[in-house]
N, C-alpha and C positions, 0 to 999 in steps of 0.2 A: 795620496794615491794618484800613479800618473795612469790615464786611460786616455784614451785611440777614440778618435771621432767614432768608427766603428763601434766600439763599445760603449761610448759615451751616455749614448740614448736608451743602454740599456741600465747603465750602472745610474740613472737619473728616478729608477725606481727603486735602489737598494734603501733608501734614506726611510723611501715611503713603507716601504715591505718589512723593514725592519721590528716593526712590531704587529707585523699582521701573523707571524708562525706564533701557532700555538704551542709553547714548551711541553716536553715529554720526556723521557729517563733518555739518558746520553749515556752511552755503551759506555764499559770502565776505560779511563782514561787514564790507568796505571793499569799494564797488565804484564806478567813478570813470567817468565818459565827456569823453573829452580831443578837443576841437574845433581843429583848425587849418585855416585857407581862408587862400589867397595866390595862388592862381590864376584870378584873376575872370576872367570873359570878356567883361563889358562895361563892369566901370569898372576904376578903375588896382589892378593889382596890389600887393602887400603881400609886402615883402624878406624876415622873418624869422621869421613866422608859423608856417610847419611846424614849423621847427630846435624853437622854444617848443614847441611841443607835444608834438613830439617828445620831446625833452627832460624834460618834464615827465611826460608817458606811461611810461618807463622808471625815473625814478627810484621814481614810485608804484608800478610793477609790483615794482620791487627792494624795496620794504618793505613786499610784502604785499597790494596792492589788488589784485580784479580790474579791472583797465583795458579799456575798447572805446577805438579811438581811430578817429576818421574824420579822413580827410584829403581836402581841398579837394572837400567833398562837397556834392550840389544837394538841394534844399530837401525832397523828397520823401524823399530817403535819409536826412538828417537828423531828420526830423520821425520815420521807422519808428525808428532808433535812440532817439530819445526816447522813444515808447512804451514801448520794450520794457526802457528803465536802468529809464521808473517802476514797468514789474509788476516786476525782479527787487531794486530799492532796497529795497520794501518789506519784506523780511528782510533787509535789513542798518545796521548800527548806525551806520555813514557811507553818505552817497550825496556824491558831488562833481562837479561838472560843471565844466572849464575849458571858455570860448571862446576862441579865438586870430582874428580878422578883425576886418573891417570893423562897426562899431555904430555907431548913430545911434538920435537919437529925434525922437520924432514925435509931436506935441499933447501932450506931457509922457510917452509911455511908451515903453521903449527896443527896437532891433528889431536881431536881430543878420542878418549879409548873408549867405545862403550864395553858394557860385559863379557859379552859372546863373541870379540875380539879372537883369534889365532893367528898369532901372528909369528912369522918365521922368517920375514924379512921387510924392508922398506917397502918393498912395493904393497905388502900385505898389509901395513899402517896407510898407506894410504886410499886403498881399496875399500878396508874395513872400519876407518874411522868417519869420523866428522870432523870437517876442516873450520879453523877458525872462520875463512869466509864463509861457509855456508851462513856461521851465524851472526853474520854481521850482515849478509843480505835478510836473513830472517827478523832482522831490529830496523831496514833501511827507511821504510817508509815512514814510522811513527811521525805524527807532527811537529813534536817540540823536541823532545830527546832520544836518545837511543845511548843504550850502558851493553856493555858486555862483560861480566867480572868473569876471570877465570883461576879459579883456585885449585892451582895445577901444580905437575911435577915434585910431588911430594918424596919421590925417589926416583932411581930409574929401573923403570922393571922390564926392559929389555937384554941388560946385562946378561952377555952369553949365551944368550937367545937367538941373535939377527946373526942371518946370514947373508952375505953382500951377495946379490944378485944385481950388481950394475947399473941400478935405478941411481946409488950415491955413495958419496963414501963413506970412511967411517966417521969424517971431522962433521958432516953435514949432518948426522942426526946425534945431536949433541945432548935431547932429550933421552935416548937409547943408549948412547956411549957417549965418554968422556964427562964434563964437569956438570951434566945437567944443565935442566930449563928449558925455557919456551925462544923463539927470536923473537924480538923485537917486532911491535905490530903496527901497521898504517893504516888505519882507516882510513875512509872518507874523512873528510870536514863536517862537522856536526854528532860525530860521533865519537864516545871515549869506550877506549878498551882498558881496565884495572884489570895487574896482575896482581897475583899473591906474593910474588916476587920478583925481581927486577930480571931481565931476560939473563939468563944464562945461569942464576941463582934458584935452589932449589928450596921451596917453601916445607915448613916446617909445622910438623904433628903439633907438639906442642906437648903439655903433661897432661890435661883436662881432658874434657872429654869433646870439647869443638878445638879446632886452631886456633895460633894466636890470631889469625888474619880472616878467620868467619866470628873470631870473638868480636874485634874489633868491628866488623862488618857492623855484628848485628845491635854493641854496642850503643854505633853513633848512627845508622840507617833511621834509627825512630825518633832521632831527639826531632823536635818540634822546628821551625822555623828555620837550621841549618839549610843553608846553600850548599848547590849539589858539589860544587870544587872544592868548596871549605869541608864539605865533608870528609871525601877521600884524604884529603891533608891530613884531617884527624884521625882517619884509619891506620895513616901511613906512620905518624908520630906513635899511635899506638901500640901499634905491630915492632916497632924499634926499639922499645922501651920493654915490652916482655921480652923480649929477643936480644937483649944486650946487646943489638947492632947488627947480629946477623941476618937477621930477614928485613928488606924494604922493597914494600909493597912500590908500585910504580904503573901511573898511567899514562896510555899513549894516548894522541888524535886530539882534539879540539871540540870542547860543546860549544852551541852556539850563545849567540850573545846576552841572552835574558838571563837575568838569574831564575836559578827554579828550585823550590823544597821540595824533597820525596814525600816529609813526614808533615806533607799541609801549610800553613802561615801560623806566623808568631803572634802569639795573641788576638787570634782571626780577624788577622790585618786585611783586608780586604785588597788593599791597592797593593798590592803582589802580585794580584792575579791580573795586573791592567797590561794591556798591549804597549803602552808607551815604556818605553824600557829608561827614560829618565825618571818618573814616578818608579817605577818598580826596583830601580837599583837607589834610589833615595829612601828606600823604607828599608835597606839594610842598616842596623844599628849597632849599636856598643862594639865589644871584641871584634864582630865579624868585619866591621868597615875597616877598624885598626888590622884586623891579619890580610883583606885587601890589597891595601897600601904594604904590608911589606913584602906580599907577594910580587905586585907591580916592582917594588925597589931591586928585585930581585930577577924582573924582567919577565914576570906573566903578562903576556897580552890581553889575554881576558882582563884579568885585571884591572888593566889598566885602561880598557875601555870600559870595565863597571865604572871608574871611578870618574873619568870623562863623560857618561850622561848623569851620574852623577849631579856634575858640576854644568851640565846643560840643562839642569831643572828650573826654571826662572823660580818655582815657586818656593826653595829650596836656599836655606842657608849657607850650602854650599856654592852656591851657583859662582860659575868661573870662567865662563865661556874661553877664555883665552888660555885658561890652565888644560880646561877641556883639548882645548886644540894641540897644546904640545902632548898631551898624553896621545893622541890619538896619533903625532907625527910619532914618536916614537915607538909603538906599535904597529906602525905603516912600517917604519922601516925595519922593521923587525920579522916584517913579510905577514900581515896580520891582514886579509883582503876586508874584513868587514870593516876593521878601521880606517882600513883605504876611502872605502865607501861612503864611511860615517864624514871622513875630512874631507872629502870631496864636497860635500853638501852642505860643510861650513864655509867653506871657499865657495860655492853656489851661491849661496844666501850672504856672505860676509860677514858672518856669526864667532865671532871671535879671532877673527883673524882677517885682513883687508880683502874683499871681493878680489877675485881671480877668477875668473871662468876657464884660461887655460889650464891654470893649474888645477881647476877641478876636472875637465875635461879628460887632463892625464892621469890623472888619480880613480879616476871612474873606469877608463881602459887599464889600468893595471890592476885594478880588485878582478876586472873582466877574464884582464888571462889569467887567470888565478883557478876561475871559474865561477865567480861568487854571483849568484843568481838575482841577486838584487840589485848588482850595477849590472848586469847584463841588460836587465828588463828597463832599467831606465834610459843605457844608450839606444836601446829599442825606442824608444819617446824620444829621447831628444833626434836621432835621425828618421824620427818619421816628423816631427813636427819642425823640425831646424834650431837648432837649440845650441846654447855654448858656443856660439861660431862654426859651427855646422850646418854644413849645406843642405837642405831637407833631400833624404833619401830612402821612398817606403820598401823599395827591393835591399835596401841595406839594413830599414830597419826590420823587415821581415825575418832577416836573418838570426836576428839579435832575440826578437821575440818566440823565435824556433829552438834555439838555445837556452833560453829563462825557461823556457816549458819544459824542453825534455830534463830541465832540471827540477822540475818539478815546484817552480816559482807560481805562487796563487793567481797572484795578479796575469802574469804572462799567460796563464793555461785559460784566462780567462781573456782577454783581452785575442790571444792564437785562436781560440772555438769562436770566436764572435766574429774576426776577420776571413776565416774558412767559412764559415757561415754566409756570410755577406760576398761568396767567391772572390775573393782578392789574394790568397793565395794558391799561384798554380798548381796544376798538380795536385791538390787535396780536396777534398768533396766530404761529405755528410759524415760518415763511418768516420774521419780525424777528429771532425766539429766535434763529435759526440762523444771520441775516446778523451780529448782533454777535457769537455764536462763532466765526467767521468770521475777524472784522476784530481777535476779540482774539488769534487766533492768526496772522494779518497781521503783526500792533505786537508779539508775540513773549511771549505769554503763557505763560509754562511752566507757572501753574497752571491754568490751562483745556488746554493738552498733554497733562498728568500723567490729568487728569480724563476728557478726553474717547477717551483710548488706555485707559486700566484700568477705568473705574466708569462708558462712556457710560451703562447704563441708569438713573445717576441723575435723566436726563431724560426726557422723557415721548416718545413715540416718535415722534409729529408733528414734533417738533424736530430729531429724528434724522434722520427721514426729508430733512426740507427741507433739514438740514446737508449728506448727498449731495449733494443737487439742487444747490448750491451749490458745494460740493467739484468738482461736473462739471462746471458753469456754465465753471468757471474753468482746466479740463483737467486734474485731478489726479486725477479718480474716473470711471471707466468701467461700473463695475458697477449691480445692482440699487439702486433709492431704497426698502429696505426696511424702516429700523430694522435694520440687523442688522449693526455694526461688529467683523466679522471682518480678516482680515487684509489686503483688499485695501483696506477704509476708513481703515485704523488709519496703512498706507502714505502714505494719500492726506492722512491728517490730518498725519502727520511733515511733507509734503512740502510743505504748506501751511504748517507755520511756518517753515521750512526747512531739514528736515534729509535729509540727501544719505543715501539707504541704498547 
């Protein structure tokens, strides 16, 4: 962990605090919102849609997710449900969102139907629907993953319906007219969006009584120990295979680098659930490490950096440091910013490949313009401390750690509240200090927890005070805005990262 003089003297009590919270129930940390519509009232009904949901809703409940599930519900009720998955995703380590209806796009962006839809032209789908981004900001904040499955397009039930009022033409809603489907989706980084079928392909009913693609769903969702990208593989092989080729399912966007199980740990491995992601990608075993490597041969970057900490396990069989490194360059050049990062900090350290400080310097600004919040906060440190042959610059590095935060980087939101705190950045005062304490116990800070429950006064009381203001903004703190974090604060700060008293 790199930390800022400023914060230094504060993060010199996490080591000690760390065993002073007393454990309490942690809000669910898989929490899922499962969408099924089949009952329209103005275009054609949809056969299977519930059963899916259904279906899918139960199995997630059986292994642990809180599930909301709505069914054949109108646009106002869906949109309040959306609200309220994104304030409570925000403390947990999955957010998931299934659609089961009607989707279509429109001027290239996709718009899913709820029931009470009337729709008589493009403008009217996009009025009366919900837009793929709505629910991709409804999944943003989760801590470690964020899924969007959309099991859409099962026909198109605009057909001779839409009438062109000059919102688009007819080639641009290709979900309404023409060959069907959804377009093509970009999330952010960190986030994967599963279709039912690859953009422009129209997913299919099936004979049964769920699709073949919520079959497969709910298939392989609960098997034990699968990894979340090896999962969908498996959905996607499956769905091919009933479908004698015609339907393939297809994900867009990028999870981030950990491996993660929906359906728990294999054999209640413990070290799966460990932060170091060489232990954690070292406790994949049999088949899955072997379909790893042909994913990697095939040019997955994730991949290919599993298989590079991997081989950056000292304690580990595989250990490769130098294999590590090519896998990571070719995932660098493949435009993979984490692996930018990861090689940067081999060439830092000269951990499988000859010390370089330039070349890590350049590798750490190129994950940077990428966006990737983790070299951001580190060029933040090396130009506040001078580092890599860098000139020390705190107005430069200021800038850096402004950017890691508003991306919502732990370390940066903590390291940014502590330097506003300490007034070293202009222009910002108590009410910033407080919004990124805030947001770091949001993203699920335990050393800013630890901190701000045993030792608040190691902030200045302006900060406290605004942290209140804030804590009540948001409905967890009712009492005085005084600086004075006694037990009704202390409550409110748990309840804000999420922990159930």
């Amino acid at each position: 962990m790199r930390l800022l003089p400023a914060a230094l003297r504060r993060a010199l009590f996490f080591f000690v605090l760390a065993f002073c919270i007393i454990p309490s129930a942690k809000a669910a940390e898989r929490q899922a919102l499962v969408v099924g519509m089949a009952s329209y009232a103005h275009i054609p009904p949809l056969r299977n849609t519930v059963h899916d949901a259904q279906a899918l809703s139960e199995t997630l409940e059986r292994i642990g997710f809180e599930v909301t599930t709505l069914i054949d519900a109108p646009k106002a009720e869906l949109a309040e449900a959306l609200s309220d998955f994104a304030f409570r995703s925000e403390t947990a380590d999955l957010a998931l969102i299934y659609f089961a209806g009607h989707g279509v796009e429109v001027q290239g962006e996709n718009f899913l139907i709820p029931v009470d839809a009337v729709v008589k032209s493009n403008r009217d789908i996009q009025q009366q629907s919900i837009s793929l981004t709505a629910m991709l900001s409804a999944v943003d904040h989760a801590r470690k993953m964020r899924v969007v499955i959309l099991d859409s397009c099962r026909n198109r039930p605009f057909d001779d319906l839409i009438e062109t009022d000059g919102s688009s033409t007819s080639d641009s809603t290709s979900g309404a007219r023409g060959a069907g489907g959804l377009a093509p989706a970009a999330p952010d980084r960190g986030t994967l969006v599963a279709f039912a079928a690859r953009d422009g392909q129209v997913a299919l009913d099936g004979v049964g009584e769920n699709s073949p693609f919520a079959q497969a769903l709910v298939d392989n969702i609960a098997e034990p120990g699968l990894e979340i990208s090896l999962m969908f593989r498996q959905v996607r092989d499956e769905v091919l295979a009933q479908t004698n080729n015609l339907q393939e399912p297809h994900t867009y966007g990028s999870l981030p680098g950990m491996p993660y199980y929906i359906a728990g740990e294999p054999d209640a491995r413990s070290e799966l659930a460990v932060d170091d992601l060489r232990i954690a990608w070292s406790a994949l075993r049999g088949e899955q490490a072997a379909q790893l490597e042909r994913l990697a041969a095939d040019g997955d970057t994730r991949a290919m950096m599993g298989l590079a900490y991997m081989r950056l396990n000292p304690n580990s069989d595989n250990f490769a440091p130098a294999q590590a490194a090519d896998l990571l360059a070719r995932a660098s050049a493949a435009g993979a910013p984490e692996a930018m990062h990861e090689l940067a900090r081999l060439y830092e350290a000269g951990t499988g490949v000859e010390q370089n400080t330039a070349k890590a310097l350049a590798l750490f600004e190129q994950a940077a313009a990428l966006d990737y919040a983790d070299a951001i906060n580190d060029l933040g440190f090396l130009h506040y401390q001078g580092g890599l042959g860098l000139r020390r610059d705190p107005a430069k590095a200021l800038e850096f750690f402004e950017r890691a935060a508003e991306l919502r980087q732990s370390q940066a939101l903590f390291n940014y509240a502590a330097l506003i705190d300490d007034g070293l950045v202009p222009g910002k005062g108590p009410e910033a200090a407080a919004d990124y304490l805030y947001q770091a116990l949001r993203g699920g800070s335990s050393d800013v927890l630890n901190l701000l429950s045993e030792q608040p006064k190691m902030f200045k009381a302006g900060t406290l005070r605004a942290l209140q203001a804030e804590l009540s903004d948001h409905g967890f703190y009712s009492g005085a805005f005084d600086g004075d974090f006694g037990p009704a604060t202390r409550t409110a700060i748990r309840a804000a990262y999420g922990l159930i008293e």
